[in-house]
Every structure is written in C-alpha cells, then in structure tokens.
C-alpha positions in Angstrom: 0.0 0.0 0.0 2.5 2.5 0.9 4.5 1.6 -2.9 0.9 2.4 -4.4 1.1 5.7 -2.4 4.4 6.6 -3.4 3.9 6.0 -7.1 0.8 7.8 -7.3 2.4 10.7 -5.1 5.4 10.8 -7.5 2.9 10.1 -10.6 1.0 13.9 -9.9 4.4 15.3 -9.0 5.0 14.6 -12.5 2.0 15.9 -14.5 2.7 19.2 -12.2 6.3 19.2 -13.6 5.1 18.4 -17.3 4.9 21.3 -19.5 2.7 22.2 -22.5 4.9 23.9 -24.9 2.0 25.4 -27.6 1.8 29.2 -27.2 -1.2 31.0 -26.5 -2.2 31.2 -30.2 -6.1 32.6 -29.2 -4.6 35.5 -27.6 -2.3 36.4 -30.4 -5.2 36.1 -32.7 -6.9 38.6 -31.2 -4.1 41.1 -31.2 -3.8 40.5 -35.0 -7.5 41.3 -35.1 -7.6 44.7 -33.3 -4.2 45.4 -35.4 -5.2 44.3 -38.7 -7.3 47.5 -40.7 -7.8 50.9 -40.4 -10.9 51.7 -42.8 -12.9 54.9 -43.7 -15.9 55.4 -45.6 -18.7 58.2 -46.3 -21.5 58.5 -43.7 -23.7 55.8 -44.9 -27.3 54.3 -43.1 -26.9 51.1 -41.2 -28.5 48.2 -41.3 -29.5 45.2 -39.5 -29.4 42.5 -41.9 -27.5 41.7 -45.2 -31.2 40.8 -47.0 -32.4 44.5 -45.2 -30.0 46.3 -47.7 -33.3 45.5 -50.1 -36.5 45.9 -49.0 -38.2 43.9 -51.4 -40.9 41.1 -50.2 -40.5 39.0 -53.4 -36.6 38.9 -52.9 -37.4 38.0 -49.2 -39.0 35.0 -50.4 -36.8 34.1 -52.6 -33.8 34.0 -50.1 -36.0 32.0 -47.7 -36.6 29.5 -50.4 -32.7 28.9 -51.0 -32.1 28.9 -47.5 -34.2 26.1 -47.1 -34.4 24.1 -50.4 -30.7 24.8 -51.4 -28.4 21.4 -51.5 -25.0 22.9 -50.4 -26.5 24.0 -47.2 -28.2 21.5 -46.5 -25.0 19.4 -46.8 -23.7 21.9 -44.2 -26.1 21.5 -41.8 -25.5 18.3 -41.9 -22.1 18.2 -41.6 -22.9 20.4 -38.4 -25.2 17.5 -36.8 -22.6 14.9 -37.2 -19.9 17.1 -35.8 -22.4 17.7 -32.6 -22.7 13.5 -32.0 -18.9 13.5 -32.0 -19.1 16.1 -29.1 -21.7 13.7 -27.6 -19.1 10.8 -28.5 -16.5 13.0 -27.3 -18.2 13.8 -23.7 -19.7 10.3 -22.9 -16.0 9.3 -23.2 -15.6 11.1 -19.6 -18.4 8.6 -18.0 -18.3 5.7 -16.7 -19.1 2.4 -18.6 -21.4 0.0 -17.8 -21.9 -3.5 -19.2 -24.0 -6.4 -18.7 -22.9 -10.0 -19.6 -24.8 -13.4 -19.4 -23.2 -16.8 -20.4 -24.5 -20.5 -20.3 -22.4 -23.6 -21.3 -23.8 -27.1 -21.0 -21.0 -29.6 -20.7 -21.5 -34.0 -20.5 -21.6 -35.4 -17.4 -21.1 -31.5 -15.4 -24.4 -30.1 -16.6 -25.4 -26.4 -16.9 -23.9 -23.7 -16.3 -25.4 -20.3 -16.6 -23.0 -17.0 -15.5 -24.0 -13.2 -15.3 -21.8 -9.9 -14.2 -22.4 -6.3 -14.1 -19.2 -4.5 -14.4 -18.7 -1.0 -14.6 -15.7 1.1 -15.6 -14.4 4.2 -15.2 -10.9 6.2 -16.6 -10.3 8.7 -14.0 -9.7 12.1 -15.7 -7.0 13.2 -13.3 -5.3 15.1 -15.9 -8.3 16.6 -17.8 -7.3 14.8 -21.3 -10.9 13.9 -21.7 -12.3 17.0 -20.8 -10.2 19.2 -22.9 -11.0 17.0 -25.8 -14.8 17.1 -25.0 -14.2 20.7 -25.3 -12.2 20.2 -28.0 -15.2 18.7 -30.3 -17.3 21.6 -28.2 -15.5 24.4 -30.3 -15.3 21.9 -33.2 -19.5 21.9 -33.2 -19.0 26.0 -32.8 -16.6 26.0 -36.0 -18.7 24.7 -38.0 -22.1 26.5 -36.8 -20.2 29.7 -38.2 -19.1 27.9 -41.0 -22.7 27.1 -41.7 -23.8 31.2 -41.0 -21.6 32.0 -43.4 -22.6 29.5 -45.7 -26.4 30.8 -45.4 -24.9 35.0 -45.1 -22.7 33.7 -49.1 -26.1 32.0 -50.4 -28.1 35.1 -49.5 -26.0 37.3 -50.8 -26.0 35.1 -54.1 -29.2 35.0 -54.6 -30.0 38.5 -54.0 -27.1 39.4 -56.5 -28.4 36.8 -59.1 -31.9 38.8 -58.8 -30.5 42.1 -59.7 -28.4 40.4 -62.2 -31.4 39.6 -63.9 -33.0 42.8 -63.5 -30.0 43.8 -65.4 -30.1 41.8 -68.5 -33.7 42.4 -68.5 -32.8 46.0 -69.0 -30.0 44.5 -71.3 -32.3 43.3 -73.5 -34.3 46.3 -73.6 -31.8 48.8 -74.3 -30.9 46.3 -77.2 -34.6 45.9 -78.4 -34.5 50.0 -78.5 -31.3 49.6 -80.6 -33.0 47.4 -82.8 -35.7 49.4 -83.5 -33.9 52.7 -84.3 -31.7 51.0 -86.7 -35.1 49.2 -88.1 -36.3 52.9 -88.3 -33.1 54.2 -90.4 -33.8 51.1 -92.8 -37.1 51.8 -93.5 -36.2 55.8 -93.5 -32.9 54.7 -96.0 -35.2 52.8 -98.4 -37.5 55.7 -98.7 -34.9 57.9 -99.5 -33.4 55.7 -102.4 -36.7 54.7 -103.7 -36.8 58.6 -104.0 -33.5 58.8 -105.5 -31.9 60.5 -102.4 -30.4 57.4 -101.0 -27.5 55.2 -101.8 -27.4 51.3 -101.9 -24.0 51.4 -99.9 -26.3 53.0 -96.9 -28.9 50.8 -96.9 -26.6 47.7 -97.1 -24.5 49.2 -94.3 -27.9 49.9 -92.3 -29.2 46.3 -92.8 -25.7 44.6 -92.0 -25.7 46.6 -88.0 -29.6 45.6 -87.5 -28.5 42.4 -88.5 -25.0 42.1 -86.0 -27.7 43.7 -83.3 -29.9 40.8 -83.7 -28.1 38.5 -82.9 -27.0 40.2 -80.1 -30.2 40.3 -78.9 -30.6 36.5 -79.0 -27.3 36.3 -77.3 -29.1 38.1 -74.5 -32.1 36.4 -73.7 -30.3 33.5 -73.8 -28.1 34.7 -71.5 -31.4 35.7 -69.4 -32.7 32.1 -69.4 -29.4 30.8 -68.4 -29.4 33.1 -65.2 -32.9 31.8 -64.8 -31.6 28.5 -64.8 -28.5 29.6 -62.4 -30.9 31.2 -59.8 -33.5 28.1 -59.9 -30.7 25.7 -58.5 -29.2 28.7 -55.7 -33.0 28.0 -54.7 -33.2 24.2 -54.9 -35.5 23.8 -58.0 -35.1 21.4 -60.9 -37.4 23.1 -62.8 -40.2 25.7 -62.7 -41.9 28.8 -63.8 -39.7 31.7 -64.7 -38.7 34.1 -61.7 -40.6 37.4 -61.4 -38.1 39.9 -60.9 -38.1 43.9 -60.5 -38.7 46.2 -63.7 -36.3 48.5 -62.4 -33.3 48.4 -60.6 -34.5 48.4 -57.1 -33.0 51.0 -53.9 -30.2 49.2 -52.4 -28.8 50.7 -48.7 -25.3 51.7 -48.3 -24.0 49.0 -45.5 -22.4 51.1 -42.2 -18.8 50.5 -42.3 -18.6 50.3 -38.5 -14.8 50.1 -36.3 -12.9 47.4 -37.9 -12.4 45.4 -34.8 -16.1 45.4 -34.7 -16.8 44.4 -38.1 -14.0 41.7 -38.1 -15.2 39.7 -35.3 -19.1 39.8 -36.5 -17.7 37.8 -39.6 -18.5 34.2 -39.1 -15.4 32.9 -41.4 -13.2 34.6 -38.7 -15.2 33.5 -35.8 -15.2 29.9 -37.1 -11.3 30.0 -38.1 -10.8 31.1 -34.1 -12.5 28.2 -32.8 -10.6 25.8 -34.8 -7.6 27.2 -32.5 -9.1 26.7 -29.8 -9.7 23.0 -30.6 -6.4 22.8 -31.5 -4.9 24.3 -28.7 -6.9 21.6 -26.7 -5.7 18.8 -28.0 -2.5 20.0 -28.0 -3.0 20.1 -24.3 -4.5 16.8 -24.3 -1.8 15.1 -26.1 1.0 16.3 -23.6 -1.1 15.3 -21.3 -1.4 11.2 -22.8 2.7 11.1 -21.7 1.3 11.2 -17.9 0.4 8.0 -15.7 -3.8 7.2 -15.8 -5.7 5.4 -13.2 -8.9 3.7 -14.1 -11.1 1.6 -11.8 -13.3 -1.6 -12.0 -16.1 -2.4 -10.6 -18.1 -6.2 -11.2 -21.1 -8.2 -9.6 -20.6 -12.0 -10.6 -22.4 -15.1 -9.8 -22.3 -18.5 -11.6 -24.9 -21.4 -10.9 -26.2 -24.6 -12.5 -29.6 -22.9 -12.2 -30.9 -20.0 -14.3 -33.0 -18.2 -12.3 -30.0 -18.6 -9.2 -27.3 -17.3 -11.9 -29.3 -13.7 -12.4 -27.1 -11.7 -10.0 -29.1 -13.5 -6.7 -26.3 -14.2 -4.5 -23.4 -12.6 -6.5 -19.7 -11.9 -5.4 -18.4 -8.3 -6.2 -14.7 -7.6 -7.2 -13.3 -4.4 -7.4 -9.5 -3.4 -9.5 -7.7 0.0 -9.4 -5.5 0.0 -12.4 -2.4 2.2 -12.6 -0.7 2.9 -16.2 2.3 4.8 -16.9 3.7 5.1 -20.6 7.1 4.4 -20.1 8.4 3.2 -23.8 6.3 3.6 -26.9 9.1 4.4 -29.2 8.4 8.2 -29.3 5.0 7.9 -30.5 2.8 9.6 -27.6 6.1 12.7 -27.9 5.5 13.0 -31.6 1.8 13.1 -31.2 2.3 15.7 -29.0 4.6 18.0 -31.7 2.2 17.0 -34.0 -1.0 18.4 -32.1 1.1 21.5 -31.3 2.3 22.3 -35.1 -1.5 22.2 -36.0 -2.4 24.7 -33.6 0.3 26.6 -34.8 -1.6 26.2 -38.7 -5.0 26.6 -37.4 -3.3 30.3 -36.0 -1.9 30.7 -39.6 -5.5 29.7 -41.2 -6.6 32.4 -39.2 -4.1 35.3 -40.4 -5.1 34.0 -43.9 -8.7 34.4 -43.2 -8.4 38.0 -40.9 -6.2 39.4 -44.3 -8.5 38.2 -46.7 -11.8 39.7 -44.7 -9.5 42.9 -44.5 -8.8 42.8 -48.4 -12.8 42.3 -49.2 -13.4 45.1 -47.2 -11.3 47.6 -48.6 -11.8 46.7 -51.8 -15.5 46.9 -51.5 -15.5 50.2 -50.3 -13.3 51.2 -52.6 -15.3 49.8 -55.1 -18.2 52.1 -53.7 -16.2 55.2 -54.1 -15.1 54.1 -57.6 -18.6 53.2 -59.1 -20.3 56.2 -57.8 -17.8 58.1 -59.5 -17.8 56.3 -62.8 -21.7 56.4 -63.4 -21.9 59.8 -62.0 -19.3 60.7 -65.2 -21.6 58.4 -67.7 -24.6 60.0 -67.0 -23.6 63.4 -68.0 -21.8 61.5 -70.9 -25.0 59.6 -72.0 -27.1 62.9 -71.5 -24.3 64.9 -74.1 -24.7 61.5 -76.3 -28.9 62.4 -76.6 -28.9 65.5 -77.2 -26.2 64.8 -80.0 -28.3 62.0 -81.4 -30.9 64.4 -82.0 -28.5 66.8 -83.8 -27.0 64.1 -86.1 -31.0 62.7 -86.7 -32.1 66.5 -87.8 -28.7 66.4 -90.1 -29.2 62.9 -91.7 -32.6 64.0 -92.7 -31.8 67.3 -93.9 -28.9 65.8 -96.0 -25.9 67.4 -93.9 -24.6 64.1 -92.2 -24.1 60.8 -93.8 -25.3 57.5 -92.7 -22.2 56.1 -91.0 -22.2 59.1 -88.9 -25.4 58.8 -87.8 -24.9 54.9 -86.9 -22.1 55.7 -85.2 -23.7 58.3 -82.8 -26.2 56.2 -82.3 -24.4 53.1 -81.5 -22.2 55.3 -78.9 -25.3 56.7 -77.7 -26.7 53.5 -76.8 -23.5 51.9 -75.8 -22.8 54.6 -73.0 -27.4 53.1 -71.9 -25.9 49.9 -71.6 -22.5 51.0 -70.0 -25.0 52.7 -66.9 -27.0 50.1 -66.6 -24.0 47.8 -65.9 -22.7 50.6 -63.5 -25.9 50.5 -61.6 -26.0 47.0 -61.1 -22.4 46.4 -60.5 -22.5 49.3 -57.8 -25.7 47.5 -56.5 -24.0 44.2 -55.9 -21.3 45.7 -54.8 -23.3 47.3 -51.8 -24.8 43.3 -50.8 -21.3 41.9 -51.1 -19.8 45.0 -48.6 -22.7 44.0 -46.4 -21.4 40.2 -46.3 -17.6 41.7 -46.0 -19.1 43.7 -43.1 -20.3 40.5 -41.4 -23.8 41.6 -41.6 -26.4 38.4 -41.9 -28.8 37.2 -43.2 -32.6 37.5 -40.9 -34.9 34.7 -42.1 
C-alpha cells in the first residue's frame, strides 16, 4: 500500500512538472484582429441585416426559399449535426461504462452452467485529457455553426445578387430591343430615300448589315437571361419551374455602415469559425501532452455462476473491485510526436486564421473602394449619356436634312446607346457591390 502511495504521489508530481509547450495562439489572434485594418468610408445608413439592404418582399422570399431548399447548405447542416454527435461521442468518453454480460455452457456429465456480471468502468480524468478533448469537439461543433452562417450569409447574398443580375439583363435586352428598333427605323427611313432617289445602296446595305450584328446580339441576351434563370432556380433548390418574377427596375439598395474594424471583423462568421478551430487545437495540444502522464482507471463487477438460471441472475453474486495504474514508459516516441504534431496544427490553425483575418480585411477595402469608384464612374456616364442624346438628335435632324451621312449617324447612335448599356451595368455592379460590402461587413442574413 505505501508503494501504491508513493507512485501515485510521484505520478502527480510529474504531471505538475510536465509542461505544454504550444503558445497562446487565441490571444495572439486577437491582437492581430484589433491590429489588422484601419478603414474609412462616407456616412452611410446602417443596417441590421444583409437581405435588409433591399426591402423587397418577393426577394425576401426568394432567399428564404434557397435557404431552405438549397443542396449545399443543407450538406452543411449536416455536416454540423454529425460534428455535434462526436461532441456527444466525445463527452460520454468522460463517463463511466457500464456492461451487462450473461453466459450459459452445457458440458456432459457437469451439466449447466449459466454466468451473469455487471461490471462498470471508469478512466479517471485526473489530468483533464478527456475533458479538454470534450471541449475540443465543443469548439469543433461552434466551427462549424459559423461555417454554416456563413454559408447561409454567401447564399443570400447570391441569390439576391443573381436577382439584380437579372434585372439587369432584363434592362440589357431592352436597351438592345431599342437599338433594334432605331436602326429598323433608319432602314425603312434609307429605303425611302433611295426609292426617292436621295439614298444610296451602300447605306442601306450598311444599315441592314448593324440591324442584323444587333440581332443576334439580342438573342445572345435572352439566352443569357434564361441561363441566369436556370442559375438562380438551383441557388433555390428547384429542378425546374416557372420563370422568376423579378423587378422592372433596378431596385434601392442601402449603403451598409462601415462600423470600427475590430467590430466588423469579429461579426464575420469565417473569422469566428477560423478562431474556434484554434481553440480546438490548442486543446488537444493540451491533451496530447497530457497522454505522456500515468492514468488510473477503476473496475467495478457483480458475478455469480450457478447450475440454475434463475439462481445465476445476480441472486447471491460476489463483487470484485480493480484499481489499475498505467504509466507510458516506452512507446518508441510515438505519444512525444503526437504531442509535436498536435502543437504544429495549432500553430496552422493560427496561420489559417491570419489567412482568413487578411483576406476579410482585403474584401473590405476593396468593397468600399469599389463604392467610391462606381459612384464616381456612373456619375461621369450619366452626363456622358445625356451629351450622347442631345447629340443624337442633332445628327438625326442632319441625316434628314442631308448634312450628315449614314455612317455618322450609326455611329452616334451606336455610342449613344452603348454609354445606356455602359449605366445600366454601373448601376447594377454598384448594387451588388453594396450586398457583397454588407457580407464583408459580417452583416447576416434575418430569415
């Protein structure tokens, strides 16, 4: 009794004595974090909720469809559920086990013999090993509940920039259709003229070979419309279905607020998910220093054996009891390098994180820079495409009046419309910028 005492006295001297080499990788996280951007941007209106930078009930319904219908998250969800049984795999691990055995033989000559036992078992935690990696699949289950956010925050934001991408190419199409029907217009206006004797062949044949080019253009672009039909039907989960109602015009979109950068960086759920996957690692980096120590597990049985069934079922049964003392003392380096190798991923879970906290702080920036830059550039193309009109008009009156020739006139007109088209990209460009700064900013989505 007194060697047991000794060894287990000299076997939690030792743990005290062991040290866990892995820095404190959480806390330099969050010094990067608070060091990481310094950001401006123009007063701007907040907003609660990444689908709140559109109010728009049919776009509401839309996102809610995707979030529930859409495969990819659903796979995510899923991948969230299993991760929660490990943690319940995980935890029971810390319990104690119990088992229930029964038996019977029947031997010549001896006769039956029937045997039961109830046994239960139990690892003592006396380091915390299996508590810290309980907790370890804990922040493992919180990983990849942010994972899963953002995964419904990038689908939202998908979907609602695939509805103002059609919106778009409806207004595509119609600028085109517009095109078409101006240059239909000089045709007929050409053919007049040389029926009259005014008119040349070469202007009518240049006329008819544009209206032609813009034709097919314009089947190039409802195409394209159906095909970011199709795209949006599977962001929602359908196989099929009627075509999606979308806004005749391009819709209000809020500027997001561009809070404190230490404020918007830990809203983000990529960053809050990368930091949880160092605390898991750090854990079982703990944990696996912690596997070089002595464990102590215990043992607890009920048996009784009898010729007789009903005598065999526990009745009368003797009870053993075994305290078991383990200490690794040779395992060819194994439980070591399981220990280096548990602290090097910590030490890449912190570098996944720097990756992650650097890439939020480049989609940022670049965002609002994006803002500044698209304001600027349709601001300029509207006075442009105003100038283009009222020149239009000029070069029409000329044309008709015989002072401008027909390539002229085509080529204000194509400019003119070219600079419509130019805008309408601007606007929605500008638009989608504004949803993707809102999932930058961490803002999410509220269905």
């Amino acid at each position: 009794m007194r060697l047991f005492t000794l060894f287990l006295t000299t076997t939690v001297l030792c743990g005290c004595a062991l040290n866990d080499t892995t820095p404190n990788f959480q806390q330099q996280a969050l010094s990067e974090r608070e060091h990481a951007a310094s950001w401006s941007a123009p007063e701007t209106v907040p907003a609660l909720a990444l689908n709140g930078l559109i109010n728009s009930e049919e776009l509401d319904a839309l996102v809610g469809e995707a979030l529930q219908a859409n495969p990819n998250l659903q796979q995510t969800m899923l991948s969230v559920q299993i991760y929660e049984a490990q943690w319940r795999q995980a935890f029971g691990a810390q319990l104690p086990q119990l088992d229930l055995g029964f038996s019977g033989s029947n031997t010549e000559n001896t006769g039956s013999n029937f045997n039961s036992s109830l046994t239960v078992s139990w690892q003592l935690d006396l380091w915390q090993s299996l508590s810290d990696r309980s907790r370890a699949a804990g922040m493992d289950v919180q990983q990849q509940q942010q994972l899963y956010q953002a995964a419904r925050d990038t689908l939202a934001a998908q979907v609602m920039t695939a509805w103002l991408g059609l919106t778009a190419q409806q207004q595509t199409i119609a600028i085109q259709k517009k095109r078409i029907a101006a240059l239909a217009s000089n045709e007929q206006f050409i053919i007049q003229r040389y029926r009259n004797g005014t008119g040349s062949l070469d202007d009518l044949t240049s006329a008819r070979s544009l209206l032609a080019s813009e034709k097919a253009s314009l089947a190039e672009f409802e195409e394209s419309l159906l095909q970011q039909q199709r795209a949006l039907r599977t962001l929602l989960g359908r196989s099929q279905g009627a075509t999606i109602a979308t806004a005749e015009t391009f819709p209000a979109v809020i500027t997001p607020l561009a809070d404190l950068p230490d404020q918007t960086l830990s809203r983000r759920p990529d960053l809050r998910a990368a930091y949880a996957a160092i605390e898991a690692a750090s854990l079982r980096s703990t944990a696996a220093y912690k596997d070089l120590l002595p464990s102590i597990s215990l043992e607890a049985a009920l048996l009784d054996t009898d010729g007789n069934l009903n005598d065999a079922l526990l009745t009368d049964p003797l009870w053993s009891l075994l305290g078991q003392l383990t200490a690794p003392l040779y395992r060819g380096g194994q439980l070591r390098a399981a220990a280096d190798i548990a602290e090097l991923q910590a030490a890449q879970s912190y570098q996944q994180y720097r990756d992650t906290l650097y890439s939020a702080v480049t989609e940022v920036e670049d965002t609002l820079g994006q803002e500044h830059s698209l304001t600027q550039q349709q601001a300029h193309i509207e006075v442009a495409l105003e100038n283009a009109k009222t020149n239009l008009v000029q070069y029409r009156n000329s044309y008709r009046s015989g002072l401008a020739n027909i390539l002229d006139l085509l080529t204000v007109e194509q400019k003119t419309y070219d600079l419509e088209a130019q805008l309408n990209t601007l606007i929605y460009q500008r638009l989608s910028n504004r949803v993707n700064l809102g999932l930058a900013l961490g803002l999410g989505v509220a269905i």
